[in-house]
N, C-alpha and C positions, 0 to 999 in steps of 0.2 A: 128480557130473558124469562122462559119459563121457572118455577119451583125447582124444578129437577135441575136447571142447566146453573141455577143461583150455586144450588146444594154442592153441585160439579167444581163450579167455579171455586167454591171455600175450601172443597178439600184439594184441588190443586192447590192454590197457594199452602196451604198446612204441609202439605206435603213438600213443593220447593222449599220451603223455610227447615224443614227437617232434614232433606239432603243440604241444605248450604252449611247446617248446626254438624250433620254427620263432618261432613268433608273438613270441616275446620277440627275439629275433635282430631281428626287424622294428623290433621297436619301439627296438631299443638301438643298432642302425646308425648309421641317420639323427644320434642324439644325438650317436655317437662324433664326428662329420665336426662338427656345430656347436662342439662342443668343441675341438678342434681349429682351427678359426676364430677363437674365443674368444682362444685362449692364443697365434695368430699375430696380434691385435691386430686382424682382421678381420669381429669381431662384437661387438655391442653387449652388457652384461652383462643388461639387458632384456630381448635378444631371445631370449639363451640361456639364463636363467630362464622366459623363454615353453615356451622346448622343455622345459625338463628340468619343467616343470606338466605338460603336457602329455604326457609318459613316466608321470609319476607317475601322473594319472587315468588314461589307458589300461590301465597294468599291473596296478591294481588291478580294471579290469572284465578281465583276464584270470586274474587269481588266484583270483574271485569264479568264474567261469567252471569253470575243472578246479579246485574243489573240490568240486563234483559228481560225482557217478558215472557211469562211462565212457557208459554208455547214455543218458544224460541229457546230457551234453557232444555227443557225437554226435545225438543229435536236435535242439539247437541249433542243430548246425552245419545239417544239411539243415533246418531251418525257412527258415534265411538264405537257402541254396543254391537251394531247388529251386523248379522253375517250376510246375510239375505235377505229380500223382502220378494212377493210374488203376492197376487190375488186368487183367491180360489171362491165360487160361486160369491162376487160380490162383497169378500170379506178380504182385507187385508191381513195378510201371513207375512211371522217376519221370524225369522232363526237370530237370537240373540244371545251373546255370550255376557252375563252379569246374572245379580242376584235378586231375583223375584220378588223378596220382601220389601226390595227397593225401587219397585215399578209401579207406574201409575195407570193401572186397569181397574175395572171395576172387581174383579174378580182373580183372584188366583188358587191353582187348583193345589194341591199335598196329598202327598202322597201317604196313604193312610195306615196304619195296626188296625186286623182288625175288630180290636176291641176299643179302638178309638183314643188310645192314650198316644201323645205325640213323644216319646222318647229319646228318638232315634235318629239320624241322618235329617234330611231335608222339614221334615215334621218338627224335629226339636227346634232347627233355628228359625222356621215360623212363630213355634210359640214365644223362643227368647227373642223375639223381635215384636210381637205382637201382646204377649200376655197369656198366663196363664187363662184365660177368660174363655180364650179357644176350645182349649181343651175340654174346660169345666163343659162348654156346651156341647161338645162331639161324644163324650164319653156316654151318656144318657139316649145317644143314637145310636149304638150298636147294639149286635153286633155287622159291620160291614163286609160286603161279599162283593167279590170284583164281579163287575155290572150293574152295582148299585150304589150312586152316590150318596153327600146329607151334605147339607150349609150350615156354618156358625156364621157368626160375625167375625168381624176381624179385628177385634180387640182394638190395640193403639194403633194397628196398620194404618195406612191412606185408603186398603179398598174395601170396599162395601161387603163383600165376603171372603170365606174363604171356603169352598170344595173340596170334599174328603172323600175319596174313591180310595178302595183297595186293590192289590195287585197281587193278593198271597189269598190262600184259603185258610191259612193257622199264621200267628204273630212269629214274624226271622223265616216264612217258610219260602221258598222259592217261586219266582213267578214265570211268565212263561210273555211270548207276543200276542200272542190273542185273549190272553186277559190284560194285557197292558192295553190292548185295542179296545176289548170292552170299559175298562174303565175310563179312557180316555174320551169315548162315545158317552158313557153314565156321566161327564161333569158336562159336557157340552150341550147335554139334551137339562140336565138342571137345570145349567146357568141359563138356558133360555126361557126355562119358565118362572125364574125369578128377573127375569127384566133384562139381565147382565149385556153389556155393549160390548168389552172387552174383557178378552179372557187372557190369562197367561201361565200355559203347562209346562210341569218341565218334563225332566228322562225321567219316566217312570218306569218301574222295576229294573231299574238299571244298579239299586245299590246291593243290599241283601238280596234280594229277587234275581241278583244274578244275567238280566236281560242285559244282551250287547249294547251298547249306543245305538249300532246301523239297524238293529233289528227293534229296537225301542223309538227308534227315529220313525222306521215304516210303516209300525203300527199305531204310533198317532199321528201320522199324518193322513195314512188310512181313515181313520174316524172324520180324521177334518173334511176328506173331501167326497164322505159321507155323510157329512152332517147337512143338514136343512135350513142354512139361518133362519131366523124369524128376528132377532134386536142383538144378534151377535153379529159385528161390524169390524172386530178386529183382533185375532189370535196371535199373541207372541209365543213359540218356543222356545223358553230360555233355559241356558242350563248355567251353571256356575263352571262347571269344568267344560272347558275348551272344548276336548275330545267329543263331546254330547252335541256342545252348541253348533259343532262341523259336520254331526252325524245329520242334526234336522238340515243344518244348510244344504248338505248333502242330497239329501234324499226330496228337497223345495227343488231342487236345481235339475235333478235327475225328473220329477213330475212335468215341471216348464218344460223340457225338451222331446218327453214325451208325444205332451200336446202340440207341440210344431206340427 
């Protein structure tokens, strides 16, 4: 394998090893607080044998789970995840319902202030998921204008960057579908002049910005099958809420039938 694919390789494993640490964390939480109820005289010994069964089968369909091979765990995951998959010029497109921070692209895009401070909605739990370190390096790149994107790193993330496009012209201010289109075109035309293989957008200006799902859905996919690859091989659009990740499946499904 070349340098790059070594590089690849390391951070997929780091990356499965942190969803198997997540997933467990999930499952041994919840126990922690029954037990604790337990031993304040506030839970039935019944009900906290229920829970601690119910830890046990789980954790064994997650040990079953990563003992597979990285690419094999990962394809799992997007079986669950994804709404839709289609090809547009040679790049694979997939509509995906989960959480971005938790995906293994080289790149993920956020939706940006634009003064570059992540405060708010989708921006903040990048940073609490990644580090403050993001920010430190976004904030010294504004101020941002939708149609112009900036790269930091991605702190603790798994990807190699993170893409800050704006969708407002003033911070909390409204955005509209054709600046959700241009910014959506500003990270895609970045991420290809920094190397990037894999990109992964979500609904942009769909929180404050006020933009529908259907009409945030059509304006980046608009970009996407405007864009030019050059080392972009594979776009997810993920949303966390449902209603988003059915607007891009939507609007993937409605381009396929087009093209018939």
């Amino acid at each position: 394998m070349t340098t790059k694919e070594d590089a690849r390789e390391e951070r997929k494993l780091k990356f499965i090893e942190s969803l198997k640490r997540a997933q467990t964390r999930d499952l041994i939480e919840p126990l922690k607080g029954k037990i604790e109820s337990f031993l304040e005289g506030k839970l039935a010994p019944e009900d906290l044998f229920k829970a601690v069964h119910y830890v046990a089968v789980q954790s064994e369909k997650v040990t079953k789970r990563f003992r597979n091979r990285p690419d094999v765990v990962l394809a799992e995951i997007a079986m669950d995840e994804n709404k839709f998959t289609t090809e547009i010029h040679d790049m694979n497109i997939k509509a995906r319902h989960g959480d971005i921070t938790a995906l293994f692209v080289d790149a993920i895009v956020s939706p940006a202030d634009p003064r570059g401070v992540m405060e708010a909605g989708l921006a903040a739990a990048i940073k609490r998921a990644g580090g403050e370190k993001i920010e430190k390096e976004a904030t010294p790149q504004a101020p941002l204008v939708p149609g112009h994107a900036i790269a930091t790193g991605a702190g603790t993330l798994s990807n190699l960057r993170v893409i800050h496009v704006a969708t407002g012209d003033a911070p909390g201010g409204p955005s509209s579908p054709e600046r959700v289109r241009l910014a959506a075109a500003a990270a895609l035309e970045l991420a290809e002049k920094l190397g990037m293989e894999s990109v992964a957008i979500p609904g942009l200006g769909t929180g404050i910005g006020k933009v529908s799902p259907d009409d945030a859905a059509a304006a980046i996919v608009e970009a996407v099958v405007a864009h030019s690859p050059k080392s972009i091989t594979d776009i997810t659009l993920i949303d966390r809420d449902e209603g988003m990740a059915l607007a891009f499946a939507r609007r993937l499904e409605q381009l396929d039938e087009e093209e018939e």
